[in-house]
N, C-alpha and C positions, 0 to 999 in steps of 0.2 A: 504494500500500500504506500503510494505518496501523498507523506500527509502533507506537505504545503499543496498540494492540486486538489484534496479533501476540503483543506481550509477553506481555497478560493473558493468551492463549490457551494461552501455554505455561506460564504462572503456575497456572492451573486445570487445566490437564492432571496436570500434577505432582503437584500437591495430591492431585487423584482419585487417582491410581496409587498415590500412598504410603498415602493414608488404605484403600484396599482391600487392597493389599500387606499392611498390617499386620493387617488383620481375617482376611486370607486365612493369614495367617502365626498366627494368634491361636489361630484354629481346630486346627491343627499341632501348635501347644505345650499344649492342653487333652490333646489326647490320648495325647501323648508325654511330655508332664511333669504338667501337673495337675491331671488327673483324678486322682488321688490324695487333691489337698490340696481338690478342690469337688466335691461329687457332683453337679451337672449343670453342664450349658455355658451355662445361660443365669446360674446363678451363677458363673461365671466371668468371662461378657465383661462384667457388669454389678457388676462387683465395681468397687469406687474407685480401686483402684490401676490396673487394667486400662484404664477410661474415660480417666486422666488423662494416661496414657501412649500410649491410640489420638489422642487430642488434638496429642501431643508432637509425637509423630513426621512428621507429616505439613509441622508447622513447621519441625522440625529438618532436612527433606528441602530446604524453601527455600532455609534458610540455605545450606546445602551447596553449593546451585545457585549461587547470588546468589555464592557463595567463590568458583565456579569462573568466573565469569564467562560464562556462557551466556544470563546473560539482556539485557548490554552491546547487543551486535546480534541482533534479531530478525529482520532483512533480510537475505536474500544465504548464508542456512545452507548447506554440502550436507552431503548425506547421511555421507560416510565422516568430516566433521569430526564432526557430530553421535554417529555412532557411537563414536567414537574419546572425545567428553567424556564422553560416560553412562558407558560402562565405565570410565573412570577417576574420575569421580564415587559411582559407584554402590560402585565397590570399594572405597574409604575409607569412606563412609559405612554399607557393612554390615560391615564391620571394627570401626568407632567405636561402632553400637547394637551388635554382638554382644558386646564386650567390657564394654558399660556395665550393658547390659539384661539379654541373654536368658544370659550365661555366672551371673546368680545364681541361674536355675534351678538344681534338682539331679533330673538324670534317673537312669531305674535302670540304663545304660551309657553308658562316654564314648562310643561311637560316635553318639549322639544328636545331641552335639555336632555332629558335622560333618553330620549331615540337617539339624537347623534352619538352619545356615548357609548351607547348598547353598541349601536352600530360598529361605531369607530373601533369598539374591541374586541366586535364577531369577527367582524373584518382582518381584523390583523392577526389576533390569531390565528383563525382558521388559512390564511394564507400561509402565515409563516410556520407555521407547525406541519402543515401538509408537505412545502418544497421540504423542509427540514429531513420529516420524514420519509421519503421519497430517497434522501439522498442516503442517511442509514442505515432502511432498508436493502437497499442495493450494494451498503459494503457488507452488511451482517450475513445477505446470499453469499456473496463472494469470500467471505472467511468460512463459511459452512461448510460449500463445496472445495475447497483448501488453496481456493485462487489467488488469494489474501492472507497473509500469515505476520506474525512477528517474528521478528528473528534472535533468539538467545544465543549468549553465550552461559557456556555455567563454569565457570573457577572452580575446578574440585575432581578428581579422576577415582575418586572410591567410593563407595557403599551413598552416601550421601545424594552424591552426583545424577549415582543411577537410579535413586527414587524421583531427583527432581527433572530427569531428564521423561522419567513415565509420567509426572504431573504436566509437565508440559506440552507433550505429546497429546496428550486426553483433553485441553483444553486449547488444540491447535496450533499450538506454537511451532515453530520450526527451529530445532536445536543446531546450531551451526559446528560447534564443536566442543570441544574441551581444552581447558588452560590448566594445566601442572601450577599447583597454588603451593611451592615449592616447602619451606617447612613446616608451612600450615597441614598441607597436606598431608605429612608424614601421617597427621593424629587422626586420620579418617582409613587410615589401613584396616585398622581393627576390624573396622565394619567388612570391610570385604567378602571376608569367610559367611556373613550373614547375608549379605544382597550383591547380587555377581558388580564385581567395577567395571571402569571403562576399559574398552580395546584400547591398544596403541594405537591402532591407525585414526582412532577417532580423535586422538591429544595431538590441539593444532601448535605446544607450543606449551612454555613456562610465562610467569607474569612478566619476565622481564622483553619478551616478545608482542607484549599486547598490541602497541603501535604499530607494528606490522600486520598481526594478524587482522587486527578493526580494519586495515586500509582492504584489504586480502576478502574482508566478509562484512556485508551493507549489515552490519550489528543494530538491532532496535532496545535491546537490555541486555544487561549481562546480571546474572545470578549465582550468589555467591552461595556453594553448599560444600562446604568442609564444616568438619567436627572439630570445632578450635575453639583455646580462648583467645587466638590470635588474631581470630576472624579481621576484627579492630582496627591491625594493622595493616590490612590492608590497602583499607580505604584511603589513604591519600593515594595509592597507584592507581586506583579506579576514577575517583572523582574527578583526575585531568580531560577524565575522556568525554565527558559532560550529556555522558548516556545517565537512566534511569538503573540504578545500583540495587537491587533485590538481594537478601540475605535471608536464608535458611534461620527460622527463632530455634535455637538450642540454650539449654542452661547456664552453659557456660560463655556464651559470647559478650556474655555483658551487655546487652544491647536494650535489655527488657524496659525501658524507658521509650523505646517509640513506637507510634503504633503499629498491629499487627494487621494483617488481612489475610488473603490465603488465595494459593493456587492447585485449585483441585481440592482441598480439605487439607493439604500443607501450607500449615502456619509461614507466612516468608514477611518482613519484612523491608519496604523499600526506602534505605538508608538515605537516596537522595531527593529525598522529598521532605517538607514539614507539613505543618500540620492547620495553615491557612487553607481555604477554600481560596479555589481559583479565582471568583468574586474579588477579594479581601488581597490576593496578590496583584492583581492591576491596578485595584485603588489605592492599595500602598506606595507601586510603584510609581503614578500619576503623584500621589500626594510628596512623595520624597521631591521629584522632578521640580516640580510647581514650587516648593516650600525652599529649597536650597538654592533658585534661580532668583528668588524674592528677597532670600537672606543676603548675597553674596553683594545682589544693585542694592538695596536701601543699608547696609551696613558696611558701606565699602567707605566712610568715615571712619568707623571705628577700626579696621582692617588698619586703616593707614595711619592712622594715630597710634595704635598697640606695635605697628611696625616701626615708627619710630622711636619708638619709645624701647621695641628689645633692643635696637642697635646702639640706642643712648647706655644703656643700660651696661653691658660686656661687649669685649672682642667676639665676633662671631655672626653665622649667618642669623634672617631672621626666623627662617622657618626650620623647624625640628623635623627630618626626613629621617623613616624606618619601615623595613619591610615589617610585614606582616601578613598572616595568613586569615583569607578571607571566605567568600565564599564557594564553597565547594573545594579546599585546600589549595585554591590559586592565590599564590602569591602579590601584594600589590605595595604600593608605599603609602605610608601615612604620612600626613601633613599636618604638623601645630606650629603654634608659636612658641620659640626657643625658650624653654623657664631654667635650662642650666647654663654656666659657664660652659665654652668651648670645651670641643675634647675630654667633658664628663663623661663618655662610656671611652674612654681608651681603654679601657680594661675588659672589655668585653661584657655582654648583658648584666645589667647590673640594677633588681628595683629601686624603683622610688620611696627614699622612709621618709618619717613626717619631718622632723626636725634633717633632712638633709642638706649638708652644706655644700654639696652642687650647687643648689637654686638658688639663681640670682634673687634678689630682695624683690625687683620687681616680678621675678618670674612666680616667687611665691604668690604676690596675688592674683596673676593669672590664672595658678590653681586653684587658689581658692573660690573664687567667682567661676571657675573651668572656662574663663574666657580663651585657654591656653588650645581651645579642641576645636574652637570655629571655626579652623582652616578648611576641617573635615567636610564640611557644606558642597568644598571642590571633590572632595571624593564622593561626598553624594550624589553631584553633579553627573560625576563619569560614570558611576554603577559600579565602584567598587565598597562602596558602605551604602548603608539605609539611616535615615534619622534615629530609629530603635533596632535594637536588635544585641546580641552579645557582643562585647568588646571583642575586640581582636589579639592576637597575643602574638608574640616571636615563635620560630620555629623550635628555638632551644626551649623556652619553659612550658609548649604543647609537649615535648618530645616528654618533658618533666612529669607534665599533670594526667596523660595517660597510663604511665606507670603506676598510678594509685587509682585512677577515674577515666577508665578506658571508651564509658560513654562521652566524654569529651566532645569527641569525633560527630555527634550528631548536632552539635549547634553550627557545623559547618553547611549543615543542609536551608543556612535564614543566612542571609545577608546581615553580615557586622555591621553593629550601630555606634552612632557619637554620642548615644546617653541607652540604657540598659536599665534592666529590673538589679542587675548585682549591683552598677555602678550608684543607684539614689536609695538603696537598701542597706547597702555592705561599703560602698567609697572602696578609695584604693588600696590594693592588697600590697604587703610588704615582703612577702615571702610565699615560695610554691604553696606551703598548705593554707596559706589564709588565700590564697585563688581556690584551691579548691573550693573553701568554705562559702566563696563567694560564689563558686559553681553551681551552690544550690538552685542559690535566686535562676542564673541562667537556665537552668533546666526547668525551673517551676514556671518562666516565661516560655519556654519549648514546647510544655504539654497543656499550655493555656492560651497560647498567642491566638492572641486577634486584635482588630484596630481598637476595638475599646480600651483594650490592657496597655495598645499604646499610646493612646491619647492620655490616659491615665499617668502613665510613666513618663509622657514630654510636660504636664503639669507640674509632679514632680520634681523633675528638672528645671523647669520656672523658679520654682521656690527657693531650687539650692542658689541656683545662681543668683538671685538676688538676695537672699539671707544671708551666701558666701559660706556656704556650710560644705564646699567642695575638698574640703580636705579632713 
């Protein structure tokens, strides 16, 4: 299946439905409202304001969609989910044009009112629900008869492998081959003797080949089924490749913090996913965009005031540059404004304590107001942060915090934030186990997230900043 040519198909179906919706609806209101103010229909539909508005709408139907996130996965729809978005799409958005558009008619009873509405919402439903359906139908035929498949890979060559290679099979999938999940692997031998393993000739390959092999086979998921507690570590090999990451739930993987689903009645779940609705992931990302494009032009006073004032302050650049790992284990640079003397980390990674005499006097109250993180608005900007979400950390004190809290690794599945549930809960941590401790918070944001807990949590952040309770 090509899902971008799926997307488009629901993209133009859309489109169609609302642009005839609204002609179908246009026709409605000539004769129920304004025939009055046009003596014929073709002055009517041909009128400026009418054209500009049959134009709108079919746009504004997009956006609607794009909000609700329907158009995220084009693969794998069914039917009653589909049902269930349109009617709750459709009924916002004919609430939104009735209230905007068609209530500044003035017809000659209010009962009008509620036929164009009725109208306006059979109508649209029923079109766009129908093209909708039409086009799932016709991939759910095509994945029946096996025209249409997904493509796995499964990391894992024993006893594990071969169950998750039968769950895949029975629910269509097309297994591409096997990756040698090299000392992981070892711990899933046992099984062998109990459920026959994989052939050699089916093993495309160790993890340290994946790159090849992804190029080698149009991969749609990879799933991971070894018997480890290392399972863990594998994940930053996986998340470069920026496929859908499935894992086998076993007792020991540590993973028991994110949620579960199942393929065929085995427990698996999908590491590279969180736990936002696709809804709730576009208006997050929309609200990041909008909010750090807003902050960067009306605070570019203060930008350049704090910039001169690090440079009055010490020798040294203005901005504090560090990699950091961000979402999905990619690598990016963080941007603040300098609160230490030059050449503070010569020594290699080294935290922040309270009373440290690194920080310049003025850099201290940068922290303290966290005026020192406002750069980040530009990595909001680029999509390598979000406004909320878990801090970021270096590679050396992740490599640290997985040694004791090997769930770590799933907050890499949210986009890092410049303010967090640990950050206005816990403040800054001074050493490995006080991150961990602050790890809670980030987890207890992982298995709750949603735009209210972040709106909640940037209020929060209001307060510190201006109480100055940042340190």
């Amino acid at each position: 299946m090509n899902k971008r040519i799926q997307t488009i198909k629901y993209i133009l179906t859309d489109f169609v439905a609302a642009a005839v919706t609204w002609l179908l609806f246009n026709l409605l209101r000539f004769y129920e409202v304004a025939k009055y103010n046009f003596g014929e229909l073709s002055d009517f539909l041909l009128s400026d304001k009418v054209i500009f508005i049959q134009i709108l709408i079919p746009i504004f139907w997009l956006i609607m969609y794009f909000f609700s996130g329907y158009y995220n996965k084009p693969a794998g729809k069914s039917r009653v989910n589909e049902l269930f978005s349109t009617f709750s799409s459709v009924t916002i958005g004919a609430v939104l044009i009735f209230f905007t558009v068609v209530l500044n008619d003035l017809p000659k009873s209010f009962q009008i009112y509620y036929e164009l509405f009725f109208s306006l919402y059979g109508i649209q439903f029923l079109l766009t629900y129908t093209g909708r359906a039409v086009i799932t139908n016709h991939a759910l035929r095509k994945i029946r008869r096996g025209e249409w498949y997904e493509n796995s890979l499964i990391i894992g060559t024993g006893g594990n492998a071969a169950k998750m290679r039968n769950n895949l099979t029975a629910m269509r999938y097309h297994v591409v081959g096997f990756v040698k999940a090299d000392e992981a692997d070892g711990a899933d031998k046992a099984n062998e003797s109990k459920t026959k393993a994989i052939e050699s000739a089916e093993i495309l390959g160790t993890i340290a080949d994946m790159g090849e092999i992804l190029k080698k086979n149009k991969v749609d998921e990879i799933v991971v089924a070894v018997d480890s507690e290392d399972v863990v570590k594998l994940l930053y090999n996986l998340y470069q490749y920026r496929l859908p990451v499935k894992v086998m739930v076993d007792k020991n993987n540590l993973l028991s913090k994110a949620k579960v689903n199942t393929i065929h009645s085995l427990p698996v779940i999908d590491v590279a996913e969180n736990n936002f609705s696709e809804a709730e992931k576009n208006i997050k990302w929309i609200i990041d965009k909008v909010v750090s494009i807003i902050v960067l032009i009306l605070f570019s006073p203060l930008y350049a005031y704090i910039s001169a004032r690090v440079k009055m302050s010490s020798d040294g650049p203005v901005f504090f540059k560090q990699e950091r790992i961000g979402y999905r284990g990619q690598p990016f640079v963080i941007y603040k404004f300098r609160t230490m003397y030059a050449d503070a980390d010569g020594n290699g990674p080294l935290l922040t304590t309270r009373d440290d005499k690194r920080v310049t006097p003025f850099g201290r109250f940068l922290r303290k107001y966290r005026l020192d993180e406002i750069p980040q608005f530009w990595n909001v900007l680029r999509g390598d942060m979000s406004l909320v979400g878990p801090r970021p950390e270096q590679r050396y004190y992740i490599e640290r915090i997985v040694q004791k809290a090997p769930y770590y690794y799933l907050l890499h599945n949210v986009r890092p934030g410049i303010t967090s549930l640990g950050m206005v809960n816990y403040g800054y941590a001074e050493t490995v186990d006080k991150m961990i401790e602050r790890l809670d918070y980030d987890i207890l944001y992982y298995e709750n997230m949603s735009l209210i807990m972040d709106s909640a949590i940037l209020l929060y952040t209001i307060k510190i900043v201006f109480t100055g309770k940042g340190v």
